[in-house]
DRENBAFI-573325 format. One record per residue (C-alpha): x, y, z; residue number from 0; residue in one letter. Coordinates in nm, 2 decimals, always signed. Layout:
X, Y, Z, NUM, A
...
***
This chain:
+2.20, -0.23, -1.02, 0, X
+2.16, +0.00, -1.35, 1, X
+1.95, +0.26, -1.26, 2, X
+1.82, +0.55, -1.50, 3, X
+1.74, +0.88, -1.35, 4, X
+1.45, +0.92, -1.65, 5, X
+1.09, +0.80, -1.46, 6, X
+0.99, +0.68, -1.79, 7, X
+1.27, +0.44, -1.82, 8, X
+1.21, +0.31, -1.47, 9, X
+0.84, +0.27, -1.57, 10, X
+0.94, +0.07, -1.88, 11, X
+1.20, -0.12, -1.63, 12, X
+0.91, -0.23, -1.36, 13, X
+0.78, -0.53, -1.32, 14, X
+0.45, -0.64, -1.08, 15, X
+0.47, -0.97, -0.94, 16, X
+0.35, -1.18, -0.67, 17, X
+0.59, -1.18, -0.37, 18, X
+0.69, -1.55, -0.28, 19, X
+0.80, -1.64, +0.15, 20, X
+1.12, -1.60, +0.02, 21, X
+1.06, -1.22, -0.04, 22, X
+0.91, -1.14, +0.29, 23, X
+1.25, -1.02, +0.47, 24, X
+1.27, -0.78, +0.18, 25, X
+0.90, -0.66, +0.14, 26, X
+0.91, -0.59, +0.51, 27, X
+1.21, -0.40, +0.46, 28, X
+1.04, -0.16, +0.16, 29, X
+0.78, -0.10, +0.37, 30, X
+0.94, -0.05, +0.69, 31, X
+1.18, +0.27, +0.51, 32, X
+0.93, +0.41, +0.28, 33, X
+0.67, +0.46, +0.62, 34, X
+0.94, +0.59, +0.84, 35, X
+1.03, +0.83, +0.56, 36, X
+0.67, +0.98, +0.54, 37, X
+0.54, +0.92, +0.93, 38, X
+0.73, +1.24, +1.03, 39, X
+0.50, +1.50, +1.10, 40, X
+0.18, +1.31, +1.13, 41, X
+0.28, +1.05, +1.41, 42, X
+0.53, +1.02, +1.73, 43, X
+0.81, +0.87, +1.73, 44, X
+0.64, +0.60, +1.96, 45, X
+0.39, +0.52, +1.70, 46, X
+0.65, +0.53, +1.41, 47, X
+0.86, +0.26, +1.64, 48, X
+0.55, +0.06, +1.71, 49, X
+0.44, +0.05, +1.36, 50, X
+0.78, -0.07, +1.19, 51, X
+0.77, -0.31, +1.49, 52, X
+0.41, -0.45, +1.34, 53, X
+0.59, -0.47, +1.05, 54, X
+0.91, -0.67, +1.14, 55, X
+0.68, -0.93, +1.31, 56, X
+0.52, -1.25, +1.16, 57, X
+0.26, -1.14, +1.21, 58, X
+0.29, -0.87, +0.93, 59, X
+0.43, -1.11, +0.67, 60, X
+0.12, -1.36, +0.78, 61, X
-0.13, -1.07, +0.68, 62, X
+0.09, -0.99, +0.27, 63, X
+0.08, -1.37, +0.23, 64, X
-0.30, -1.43, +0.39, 65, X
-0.36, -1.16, +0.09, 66, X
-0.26, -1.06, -0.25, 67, X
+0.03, -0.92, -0.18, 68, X
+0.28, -0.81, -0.49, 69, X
+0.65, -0.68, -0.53, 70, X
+0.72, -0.40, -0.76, 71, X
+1.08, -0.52, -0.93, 72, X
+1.35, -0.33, -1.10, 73, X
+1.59, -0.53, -1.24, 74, X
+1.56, -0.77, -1.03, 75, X
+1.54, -0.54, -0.72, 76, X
+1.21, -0.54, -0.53, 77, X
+1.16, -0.11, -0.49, 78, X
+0.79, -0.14, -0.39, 79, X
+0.51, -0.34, -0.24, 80, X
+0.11, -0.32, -0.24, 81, X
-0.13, -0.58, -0.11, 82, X
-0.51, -0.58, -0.13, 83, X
-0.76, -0.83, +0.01, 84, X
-1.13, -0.96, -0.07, 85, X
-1.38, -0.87, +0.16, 86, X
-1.67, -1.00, +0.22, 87, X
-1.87, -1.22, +0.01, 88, X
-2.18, -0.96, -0.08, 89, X
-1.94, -0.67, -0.04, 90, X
-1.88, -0.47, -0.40, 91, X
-1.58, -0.39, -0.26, 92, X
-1.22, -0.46, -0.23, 93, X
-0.96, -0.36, +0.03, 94, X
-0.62, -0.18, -0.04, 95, X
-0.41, -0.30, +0.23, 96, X
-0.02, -0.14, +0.14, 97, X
+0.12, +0.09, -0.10, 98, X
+0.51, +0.13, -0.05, 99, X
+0.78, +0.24, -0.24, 100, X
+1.15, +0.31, -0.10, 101, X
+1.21, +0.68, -0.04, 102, X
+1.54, +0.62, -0.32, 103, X
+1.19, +0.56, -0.61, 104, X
+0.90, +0.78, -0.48, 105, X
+0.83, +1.06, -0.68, 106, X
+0.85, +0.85, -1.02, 107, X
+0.49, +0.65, -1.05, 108, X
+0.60, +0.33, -0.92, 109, X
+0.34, +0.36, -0.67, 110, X
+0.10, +0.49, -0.87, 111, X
+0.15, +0.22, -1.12, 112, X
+0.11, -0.07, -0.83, 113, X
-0.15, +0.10, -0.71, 114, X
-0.34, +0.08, -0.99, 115, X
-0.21, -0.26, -1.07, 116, X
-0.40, -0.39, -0.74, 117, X
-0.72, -0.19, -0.85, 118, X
-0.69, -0.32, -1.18, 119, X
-0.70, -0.73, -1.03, 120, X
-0.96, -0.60, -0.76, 121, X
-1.19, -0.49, -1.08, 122, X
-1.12, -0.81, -1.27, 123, X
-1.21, -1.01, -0.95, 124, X
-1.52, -0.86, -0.98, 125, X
-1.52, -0.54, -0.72, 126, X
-1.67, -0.23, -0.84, 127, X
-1.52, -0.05, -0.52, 128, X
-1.17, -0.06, -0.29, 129, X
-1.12, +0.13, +0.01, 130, X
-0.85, +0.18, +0.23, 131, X
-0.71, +0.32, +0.59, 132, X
-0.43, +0.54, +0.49, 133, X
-0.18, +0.62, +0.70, 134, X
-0.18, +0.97, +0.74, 135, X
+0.10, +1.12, +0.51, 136, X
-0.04, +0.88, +0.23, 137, X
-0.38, +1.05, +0.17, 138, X
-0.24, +1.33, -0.06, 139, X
-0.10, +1.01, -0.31, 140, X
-0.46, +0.83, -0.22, 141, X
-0.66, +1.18, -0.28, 142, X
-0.42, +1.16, -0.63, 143, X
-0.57, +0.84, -0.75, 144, X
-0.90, +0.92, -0.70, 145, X
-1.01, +0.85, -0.33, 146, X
-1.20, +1.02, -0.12, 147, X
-1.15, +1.07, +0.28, 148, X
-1.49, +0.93, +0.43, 149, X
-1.38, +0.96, +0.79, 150, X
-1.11, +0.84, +1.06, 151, X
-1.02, +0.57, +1.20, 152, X
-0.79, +0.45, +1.50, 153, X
-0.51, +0.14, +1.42, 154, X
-0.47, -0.09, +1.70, 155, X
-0.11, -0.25, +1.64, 156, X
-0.01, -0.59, +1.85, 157, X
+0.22, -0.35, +2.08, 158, X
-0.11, -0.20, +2.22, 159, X
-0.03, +0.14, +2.06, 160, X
-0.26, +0.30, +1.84, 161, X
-0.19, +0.53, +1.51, 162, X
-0.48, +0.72, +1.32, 163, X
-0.54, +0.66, +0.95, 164, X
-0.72, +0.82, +0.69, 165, X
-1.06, +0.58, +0.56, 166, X
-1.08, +0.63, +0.21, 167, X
-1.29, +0.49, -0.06, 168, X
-1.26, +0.50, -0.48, 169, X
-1.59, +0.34, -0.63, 170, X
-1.63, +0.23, -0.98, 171, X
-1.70, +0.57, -1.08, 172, X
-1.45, +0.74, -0.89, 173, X
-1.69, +0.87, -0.67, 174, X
-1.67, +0.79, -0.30, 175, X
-2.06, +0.91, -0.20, 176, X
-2.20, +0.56, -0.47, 177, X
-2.20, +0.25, -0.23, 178, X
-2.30, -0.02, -0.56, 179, X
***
């Protein structure tokens, strides 16, 4: 893989698309590194084990394909991966479900850009909101896009273990107080 060191050129060099079955093995993998990379310090080594368990199961890659789920590619390679869902019918707003980018590209707006990419399709879907449970050493990137914090909120994973998260809301105005 050709890789520049200039995050410019690796912004130029991404591409957003919908992740096929096919790309499941390799989505769970993104995501599996880039949260053991940033759980240290906010969650045991219990919860960190449980988590990228969640994440190796079917049931994980049942909940990116139940959703939108999308790969971020660089030539060719798939370096990050976000999903969001709808909610509710009458609800304004939309739900951020992942945001992951190998530790080897953090740091260079790939996340951002995804991140944004799912906000953008939420908006064009016709939510005026998104919301999301951050895991706890994401809310600094979350608080950088324009989130709020609006409270906490306990994880239940399939193992029976549980993990705290970060509830966090952007509305249409960035403001996380305006429920439309």
């Amino acid at each position: 893989m050709r890789l520049s060191t200039s995050a410019d050129s690796l912004l130029d060099m991404l591409e957003i698309r919908a992740l096929s079955v096919d790309e499941m093995s390799t989505a769970r993998y993104v995501v599996a590194n880039s949260f053991a990379k940033g759980a240290s310090g906010h969650y045991s080594q219990p919860q960190i084990d449980a988590f990228i368990a969640f994440v190796r199961s079917p049931q994980y890659g049942d909940l990116l394909i139940g959703n939108r789920a999308y790969g971020a590619f660089i030539d060719g390679e798939m370096v990050g991966v976000g999903a969001w869902s709808i909610t509710e019918m009458k609800s304004p707003t939309a739900r951020l479900l992942a945001v992951f980018v190998l530790p080897l590209f953090s740091g260079n707006g790939i996340g951002t850009r995804l991140a944004e990419y799912l906000e953008e399709e939420a908006r064009a879907t016709g939510y005026r909101a998104q919301e999301t449970s951050a895991l706890l050493g994401a809310r600094g990137f979350f608080e950088h896009l324009g989130y709020h914090e609006t409270g906490e909120a306990i994880w239940s994973l399939p193992s029976g273990r549980a993990i705290p998260v970060a509830m966090m809301r952007k509305a249409g105005d960035g403001r996380a107080d305006v429920m439309h």
